[in-house]
Legacy VTK file of the C-alpha trace (Angstrom):
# vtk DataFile Version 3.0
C-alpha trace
ASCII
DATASET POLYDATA
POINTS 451 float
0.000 0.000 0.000
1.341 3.157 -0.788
1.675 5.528 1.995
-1.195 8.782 2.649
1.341 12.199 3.060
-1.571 14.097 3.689
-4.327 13.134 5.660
-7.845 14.042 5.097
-9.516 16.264 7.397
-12.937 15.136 9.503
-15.728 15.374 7.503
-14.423 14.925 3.923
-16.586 13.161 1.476
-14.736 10.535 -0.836
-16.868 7.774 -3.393
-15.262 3.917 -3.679
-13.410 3.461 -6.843
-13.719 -0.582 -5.712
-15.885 -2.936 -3.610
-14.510 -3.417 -0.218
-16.118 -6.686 1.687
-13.887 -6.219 5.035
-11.699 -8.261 7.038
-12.125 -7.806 10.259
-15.309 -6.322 12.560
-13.804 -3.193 12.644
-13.782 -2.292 8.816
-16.558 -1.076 7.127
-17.616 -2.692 4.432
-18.797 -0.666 0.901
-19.469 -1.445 -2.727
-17.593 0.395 -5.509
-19.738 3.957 -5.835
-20.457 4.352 -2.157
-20.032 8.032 -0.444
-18.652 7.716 2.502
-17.484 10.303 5.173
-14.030 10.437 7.189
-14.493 10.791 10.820
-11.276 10.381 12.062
-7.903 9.649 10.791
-6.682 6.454 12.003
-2.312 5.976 13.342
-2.227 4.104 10.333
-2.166 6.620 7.151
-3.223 3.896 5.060
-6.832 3.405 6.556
-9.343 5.992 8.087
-12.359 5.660 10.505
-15.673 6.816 8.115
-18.952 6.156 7.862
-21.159 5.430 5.333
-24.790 7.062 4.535
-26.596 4.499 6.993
-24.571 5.999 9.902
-22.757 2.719 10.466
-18.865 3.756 11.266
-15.969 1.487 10.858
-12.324 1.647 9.024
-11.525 1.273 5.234
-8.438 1.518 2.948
-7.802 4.511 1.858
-6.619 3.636 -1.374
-10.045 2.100 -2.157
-11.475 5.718 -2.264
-11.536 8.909 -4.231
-12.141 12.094 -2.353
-14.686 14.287 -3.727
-13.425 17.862 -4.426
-15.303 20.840 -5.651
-15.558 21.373 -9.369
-14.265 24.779 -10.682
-15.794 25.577 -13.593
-14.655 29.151 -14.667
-16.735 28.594 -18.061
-14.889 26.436 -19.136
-16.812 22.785 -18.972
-18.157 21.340 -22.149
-20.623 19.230 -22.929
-19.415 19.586 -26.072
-15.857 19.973 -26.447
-15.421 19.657 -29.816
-17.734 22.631 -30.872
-16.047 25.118 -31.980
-18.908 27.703 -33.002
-18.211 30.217 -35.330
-14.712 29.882 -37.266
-14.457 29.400 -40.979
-13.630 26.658 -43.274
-9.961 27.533 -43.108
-10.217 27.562 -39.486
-11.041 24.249 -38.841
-8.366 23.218 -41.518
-5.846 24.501 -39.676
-7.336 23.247 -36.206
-7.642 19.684 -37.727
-3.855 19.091 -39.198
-1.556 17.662 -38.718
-4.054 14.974 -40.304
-5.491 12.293 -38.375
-7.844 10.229 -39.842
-11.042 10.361 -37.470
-9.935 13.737 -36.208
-13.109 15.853 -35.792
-15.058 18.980 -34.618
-18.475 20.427 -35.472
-18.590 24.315 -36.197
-21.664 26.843 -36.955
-22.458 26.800 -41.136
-20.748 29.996 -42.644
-22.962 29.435 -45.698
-26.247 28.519 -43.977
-26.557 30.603 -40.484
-28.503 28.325 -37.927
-27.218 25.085 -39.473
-23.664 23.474 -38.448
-20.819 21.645 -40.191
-19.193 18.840 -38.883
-15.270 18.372 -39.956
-13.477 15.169 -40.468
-9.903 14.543 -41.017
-10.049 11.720 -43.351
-6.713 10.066 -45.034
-4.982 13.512 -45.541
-7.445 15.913 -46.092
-10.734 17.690 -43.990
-14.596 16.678 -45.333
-17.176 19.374 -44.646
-20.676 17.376 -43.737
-23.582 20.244 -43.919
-25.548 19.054 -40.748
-29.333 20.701 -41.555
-31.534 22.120 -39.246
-35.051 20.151 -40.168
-38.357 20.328 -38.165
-36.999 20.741 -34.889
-33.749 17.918 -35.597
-30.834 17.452 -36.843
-29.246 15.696 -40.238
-26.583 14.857 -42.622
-28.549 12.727 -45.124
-31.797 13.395 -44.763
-31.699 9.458 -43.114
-30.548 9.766 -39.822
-32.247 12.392 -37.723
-31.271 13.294 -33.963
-32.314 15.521 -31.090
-29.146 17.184 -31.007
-25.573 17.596 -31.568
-24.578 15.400 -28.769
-26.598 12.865 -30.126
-25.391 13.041 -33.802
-21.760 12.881 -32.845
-22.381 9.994 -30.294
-24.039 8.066 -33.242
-21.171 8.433 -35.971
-18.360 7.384 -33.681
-19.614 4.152 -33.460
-20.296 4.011 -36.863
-19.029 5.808 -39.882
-22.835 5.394 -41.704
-22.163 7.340 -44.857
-19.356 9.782 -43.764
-15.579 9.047 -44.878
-14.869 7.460 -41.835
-16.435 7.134 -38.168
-15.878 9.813 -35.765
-11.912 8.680 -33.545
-11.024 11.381 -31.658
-12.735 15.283 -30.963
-10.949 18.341 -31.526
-11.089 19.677 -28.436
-11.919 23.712 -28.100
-8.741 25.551 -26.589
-9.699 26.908 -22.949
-12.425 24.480 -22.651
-12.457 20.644 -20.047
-14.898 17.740 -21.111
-17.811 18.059 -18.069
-18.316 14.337 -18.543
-13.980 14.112 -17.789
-14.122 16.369 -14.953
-17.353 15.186 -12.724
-15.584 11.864 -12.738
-12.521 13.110 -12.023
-13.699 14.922 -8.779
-15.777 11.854 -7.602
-19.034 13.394 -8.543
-20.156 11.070 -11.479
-22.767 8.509 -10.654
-24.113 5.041 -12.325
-27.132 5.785 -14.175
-27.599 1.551 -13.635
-27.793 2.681 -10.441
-30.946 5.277 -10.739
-34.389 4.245 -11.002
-36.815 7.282 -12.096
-40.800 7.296 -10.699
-43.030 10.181 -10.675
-42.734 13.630 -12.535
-42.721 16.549 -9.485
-41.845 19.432 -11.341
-41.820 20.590 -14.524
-39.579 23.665 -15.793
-38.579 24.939 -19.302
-35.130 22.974 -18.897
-36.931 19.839 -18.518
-38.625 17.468 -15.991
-37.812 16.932 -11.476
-38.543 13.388 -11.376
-38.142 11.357 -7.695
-35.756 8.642 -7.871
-34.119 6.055 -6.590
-30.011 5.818 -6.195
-29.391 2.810 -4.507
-32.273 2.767 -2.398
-32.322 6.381 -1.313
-34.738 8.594 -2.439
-33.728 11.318 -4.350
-34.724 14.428 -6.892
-33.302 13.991 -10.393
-33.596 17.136 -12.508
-33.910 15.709 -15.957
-32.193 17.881 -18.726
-32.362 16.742 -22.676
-31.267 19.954 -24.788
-27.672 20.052 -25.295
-27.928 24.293 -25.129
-29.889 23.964 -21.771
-27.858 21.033 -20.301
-24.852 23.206 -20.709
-26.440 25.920 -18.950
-27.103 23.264 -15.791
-23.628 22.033 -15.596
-22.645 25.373 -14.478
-25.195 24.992 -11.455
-24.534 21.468 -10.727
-20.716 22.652 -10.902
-21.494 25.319 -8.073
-23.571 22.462 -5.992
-20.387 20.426 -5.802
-18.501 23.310 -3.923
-20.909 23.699 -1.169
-21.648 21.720 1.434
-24.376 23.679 4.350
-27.431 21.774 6.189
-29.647 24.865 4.896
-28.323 24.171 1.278
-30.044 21.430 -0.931
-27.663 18.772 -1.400
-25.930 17.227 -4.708
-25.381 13.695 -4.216
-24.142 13.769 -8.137
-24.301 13.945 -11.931
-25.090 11.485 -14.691
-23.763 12.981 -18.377
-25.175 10.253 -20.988
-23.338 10.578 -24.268
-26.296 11.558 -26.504
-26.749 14.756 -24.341
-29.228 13.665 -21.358
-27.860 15.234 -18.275
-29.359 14.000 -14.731
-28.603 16.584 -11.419
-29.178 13.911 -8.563
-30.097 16.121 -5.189
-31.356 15.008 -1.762
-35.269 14.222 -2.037
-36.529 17.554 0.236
-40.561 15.614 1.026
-42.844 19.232 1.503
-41.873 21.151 -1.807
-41.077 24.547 -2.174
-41.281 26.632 0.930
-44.086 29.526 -0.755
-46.606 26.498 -1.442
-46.156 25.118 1.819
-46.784 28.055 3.512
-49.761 28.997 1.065
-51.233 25.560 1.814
-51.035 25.669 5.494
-51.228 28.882 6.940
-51.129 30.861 10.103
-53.936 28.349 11.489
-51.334 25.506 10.593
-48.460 27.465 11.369
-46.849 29.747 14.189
-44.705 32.106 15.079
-42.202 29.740 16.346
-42.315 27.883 12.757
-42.152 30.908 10.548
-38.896 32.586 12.576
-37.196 28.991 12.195
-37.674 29.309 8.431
-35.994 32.240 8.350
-33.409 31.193 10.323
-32.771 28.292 8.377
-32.323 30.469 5.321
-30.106 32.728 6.547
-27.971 30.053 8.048
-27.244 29.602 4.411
-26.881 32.775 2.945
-24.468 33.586 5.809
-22.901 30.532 4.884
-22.320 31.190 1.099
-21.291 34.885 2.192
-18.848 33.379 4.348
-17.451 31.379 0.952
-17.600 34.116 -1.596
-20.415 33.274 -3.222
-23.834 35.111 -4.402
-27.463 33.307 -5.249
-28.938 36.455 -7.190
-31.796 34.434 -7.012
-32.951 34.302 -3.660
-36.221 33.991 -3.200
-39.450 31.860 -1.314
-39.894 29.595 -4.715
-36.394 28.506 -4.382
-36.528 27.254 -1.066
-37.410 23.731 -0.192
-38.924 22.376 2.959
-37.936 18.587 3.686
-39.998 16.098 6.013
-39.311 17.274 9.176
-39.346 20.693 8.287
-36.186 22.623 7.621
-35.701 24.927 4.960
-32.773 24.469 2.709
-32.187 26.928 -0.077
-32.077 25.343 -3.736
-31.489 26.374 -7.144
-28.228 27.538 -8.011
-28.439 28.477 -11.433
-27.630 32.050 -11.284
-25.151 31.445 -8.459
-21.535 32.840 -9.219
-18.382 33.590 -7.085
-18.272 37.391 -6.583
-15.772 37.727 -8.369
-16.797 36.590 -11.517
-20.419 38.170 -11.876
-20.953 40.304 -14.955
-23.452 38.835 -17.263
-27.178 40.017 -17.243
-29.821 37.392 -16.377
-33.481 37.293 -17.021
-34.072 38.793 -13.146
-36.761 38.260 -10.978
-38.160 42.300 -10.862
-39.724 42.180 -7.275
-36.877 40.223 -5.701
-34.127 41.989 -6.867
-32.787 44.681 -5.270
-32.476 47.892 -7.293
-28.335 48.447 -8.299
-28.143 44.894 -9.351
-31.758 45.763 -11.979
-30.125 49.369 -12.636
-26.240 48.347 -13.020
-26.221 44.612 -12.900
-23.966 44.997 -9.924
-24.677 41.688 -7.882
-22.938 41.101 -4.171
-24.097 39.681 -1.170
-25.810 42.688 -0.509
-28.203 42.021 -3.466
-28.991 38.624 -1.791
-29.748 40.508 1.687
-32.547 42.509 -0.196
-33.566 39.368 -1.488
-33.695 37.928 1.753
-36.078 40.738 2.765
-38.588 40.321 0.447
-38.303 36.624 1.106
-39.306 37.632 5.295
-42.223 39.207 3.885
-43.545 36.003 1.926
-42.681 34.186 4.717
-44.753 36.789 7.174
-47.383 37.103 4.236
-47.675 32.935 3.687
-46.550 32.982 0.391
-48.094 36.344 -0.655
-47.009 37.875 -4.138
-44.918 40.905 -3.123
-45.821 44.348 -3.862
-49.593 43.262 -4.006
-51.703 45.414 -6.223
-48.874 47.383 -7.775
-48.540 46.939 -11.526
-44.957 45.091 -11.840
-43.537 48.075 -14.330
-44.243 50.686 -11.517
-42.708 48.318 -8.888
-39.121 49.829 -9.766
-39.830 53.155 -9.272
-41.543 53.196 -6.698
-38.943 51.249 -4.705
-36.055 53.689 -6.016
-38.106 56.650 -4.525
-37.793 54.933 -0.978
-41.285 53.155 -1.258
-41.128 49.656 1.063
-44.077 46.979 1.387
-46.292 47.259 4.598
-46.101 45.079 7.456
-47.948 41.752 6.852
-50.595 41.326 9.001
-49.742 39.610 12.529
-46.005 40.338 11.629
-43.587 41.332 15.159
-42.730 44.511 15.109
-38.790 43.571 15.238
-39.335 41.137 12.309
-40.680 44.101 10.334
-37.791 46.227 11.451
-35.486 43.685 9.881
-37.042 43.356 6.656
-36.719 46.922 6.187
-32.996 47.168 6.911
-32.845 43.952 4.529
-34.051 47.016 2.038
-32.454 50.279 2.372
-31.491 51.845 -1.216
-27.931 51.882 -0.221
-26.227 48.302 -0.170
-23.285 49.143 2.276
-26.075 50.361 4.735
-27.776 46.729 4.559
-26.886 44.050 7.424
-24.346 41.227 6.982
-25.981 37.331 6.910
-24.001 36.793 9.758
-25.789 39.756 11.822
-28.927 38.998 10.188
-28.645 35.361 11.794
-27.571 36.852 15.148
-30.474 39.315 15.163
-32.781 36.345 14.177
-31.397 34.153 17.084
-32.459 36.245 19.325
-35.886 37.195 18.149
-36.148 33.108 18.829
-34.604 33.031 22.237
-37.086 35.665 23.292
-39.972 33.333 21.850
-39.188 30.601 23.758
-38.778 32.439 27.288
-41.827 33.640 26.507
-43.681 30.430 25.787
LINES 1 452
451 0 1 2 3 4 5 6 7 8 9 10 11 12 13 14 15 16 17 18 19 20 21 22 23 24 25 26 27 28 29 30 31 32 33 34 35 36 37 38 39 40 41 42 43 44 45 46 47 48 49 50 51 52 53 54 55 56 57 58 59 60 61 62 63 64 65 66 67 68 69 70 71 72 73 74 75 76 77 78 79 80 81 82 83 84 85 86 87 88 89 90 91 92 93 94 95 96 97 98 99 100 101 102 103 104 105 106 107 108 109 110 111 112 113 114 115 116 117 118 119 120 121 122 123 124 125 126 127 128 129 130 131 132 133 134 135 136 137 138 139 140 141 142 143 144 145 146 147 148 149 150 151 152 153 154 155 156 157 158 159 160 161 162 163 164 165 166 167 168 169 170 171 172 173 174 175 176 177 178 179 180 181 182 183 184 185 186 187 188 189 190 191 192 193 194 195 196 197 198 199 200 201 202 203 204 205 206 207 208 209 210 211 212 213 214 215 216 217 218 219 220 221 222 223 224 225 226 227 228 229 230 231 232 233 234 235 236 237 238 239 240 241 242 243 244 245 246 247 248 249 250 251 252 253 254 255 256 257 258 259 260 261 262 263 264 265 266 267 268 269 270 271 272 273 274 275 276 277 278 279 280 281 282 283 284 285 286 287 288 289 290 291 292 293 294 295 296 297 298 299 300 301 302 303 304 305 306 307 308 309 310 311 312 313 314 315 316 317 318 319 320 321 322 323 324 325 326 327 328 329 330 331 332 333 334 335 336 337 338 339 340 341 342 343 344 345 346 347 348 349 350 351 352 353 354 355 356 357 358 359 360 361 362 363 364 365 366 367 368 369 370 371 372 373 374 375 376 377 378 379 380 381 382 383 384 385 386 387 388 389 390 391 392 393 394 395 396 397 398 399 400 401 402 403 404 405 406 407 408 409 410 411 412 413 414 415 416 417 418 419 420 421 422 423 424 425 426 427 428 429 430 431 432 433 434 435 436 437 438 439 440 441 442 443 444 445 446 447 448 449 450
């Protein structure tokens, strides 16, 4: 066994690359694909004390397991690494010598905007296939037809069907990393043997939520078939793998199929999103002590990802889940980026975003605590639209002249107070998560002496 230099800290997540039966009643036994967590490093570098998702502790081998590390995606995973979008003819020429037969990449059509061209080294010298766009599919012979590019591609490297030769080895684009490569490369690639999909729960533009099965634990599997939209989610599910809260909904992993289906596996969270579950219950359902928890919960988690550099920008009641015994975990990280790298200009949410980041698309943590704010009030509200009864193109101006939402009805006082810290005009003014939390604590505390 080779020797561990550096141990792994407590809590570090790391999948089985094999099965591991045990040989003694102090190892833990695991098949090849578990997760399992470190809970203490062992006198013996070459085996750690973990446990597995049951609970049940024990030691393993070290070198039987992977640890799972965060995927950094800095734009630069690929679904589709060998599309090179718009270049010329000469371009991909050049990209594609020296020749090698079975050398390819697929580019936009120069000739025919909205169609592609797939490029083949073949015996010396590049073919040009003219891949048409036809009702809603793709095709180089009018035979074949496919969903997408993924798919296409996938089906001519196995066989050459027509073209010069089959499809050996991609061109890949300079800057960019093959997501399939680097999900299993950080641990974070699951069997989809291993998944069983049930029931549709949710149905979005991307795609279906379906509940699942991985290996007998229940789970939420967003299912993603466009190539252009699955790109779009392996940002997100590259985010998920680089945060790890209570109050943040959970990856567990991600399935890339060759012909373009992408599956985001999260934790199962039982009562939905947090809006229709307070819609559907109530204040008759649901007290004070309930609706401060929620907020504490979320906030736990924005403090959290403030803590780590990193903003939602999307904050809001819709995108928080509730699971079976009732905490709140915030979900949906789609338009979550590091600080640092925020410039691009998302469809935004008007009444939940605060007004710089609508004005000058300047997004910080401070945008999420006017977020937060609004979220308080459909939390106070149960699951009220905010800004009731103002027309959403006067909702803007309104705010930017200093206009803020009442108090919902039955609302504390200090609750109130918050909210409207949560949304004063200038960000620097607006409390941290981590004093939001504190105030929020203590708003409990008093609660419970009281009760």
């Amino acid at each position: 066994m080779t020797e561990v230099q550096n141990p792994w800290p407590q809590g570090t997540e790391c999948v089985a690359r094999y099965t591991f039966k045990g040989t003694s009643e102090q190892d833990l036994p695991f098949n090849k694909g578990d997760v399992l967590t470190i809970v203490v490093v062992t006198k013996d570098p070459n085996w750690y004390k973990a446990k597995n998702a049951a609970g049940r502790e024990g030691t393993i081998p070290v070198n039987y397991v992977q640890k799972r590390e965060g995927v950094k995606s800095d734009g630069k995973l690929s679904l589709m690494p060998w599309f090179h979008g718009k270049i010329t003819r000469d371009q991909a020429e050049h990209l594609l010598n020296p020749p090698e037969t079975g050398l390819f990449l697929v580019r936009e059509s120069t000739n025919f905007p909205g169609d592609y061209t797939l490029c083949v080294s073949c015996e010396g010298k590049v073919e040009h296939y003219h891949i048409i766009y036809h009702d809603g599919k793709l095709t180089i012979d009018e035979e074949g037809y496919f969903e997408n590019l993924m798919q296409l591609v996938e089906h001519y490297t196995k066989d050459p069907d027509g073209l010069c030769t089959r499809l050996i080895k991609p061109k890949v684009k300079e800057g960019t990393v093959a997501a399939q490569d680097e999900f299993s490369r950080s641990g974070w690639s699951l069997n989809r043997n291993d998944l069983k999909l049930h029931q549709v729960i949710g149905k979005g533009e991307f795609g279906d939520v379906k509940v699942g099965d991985y290996r007998g634990t229940k789970v939420a599997v967003k299912c993603i078939k466009n190539d252009a939209t699955a790109q779009a989610f392996i940002a997100e599910a590259s985010v998920m793998t680089q945060l790890r809260h209570n109050n943040l909904v959970q990856l567990l992993g991600v399935i890339v199929e060759e012909n373009g289906s992408l599956f985001i596996v999260t934790e199962y969270m039982a009562k939905g999103c947090l809006v229709d579950f307070l819609r559907s219950r109530g204040r008759t359902v649901l007290g004070g002590d309930a609706l401060v928890h929620f907020a504490i919960d979320v906030c736990e988690a924005m403090a959290y990802l403030e803590a780590n550099n990193f903003v939602h920008r999307d904050l809001a009641a819709r995108n928080v889940l509730v699971s079976d015994d009732n905490i709140a975990k915030v979900s949906d990280f789609g338009l979550t980026k590091e600080a640092s790298s925020i410039q691009d200009t998302a469809k935004l949410p008007v009444k939940w975003t605060s007004p710089e980041a609508l004005r000058e698309k300047k997004f910080s943590t401070k945008s999420d605590v006017w977020s937060y704010g609004i979220l308080l009030w459909e939390i106070y509200s149960f699951g009220r639209v905010p800004y009731p009864k103002i027309p959403l193109k006067d909702v803007v101006p309104r705010v930017e002249k200093g206009y803020k939402m009442n108090c919902p009805d039955g609302c504390p006082e200090v609750i109130y107070n918050i909210m409207k810290q949560c949304w004063n005009l200038d960000p620097a003014v607006r409390p941290s998560f981590h004093n939001l939390k504190d105030w929020l604590q203590r708003v409990s505390q008093g609660m419970e002496r009281r009760d």
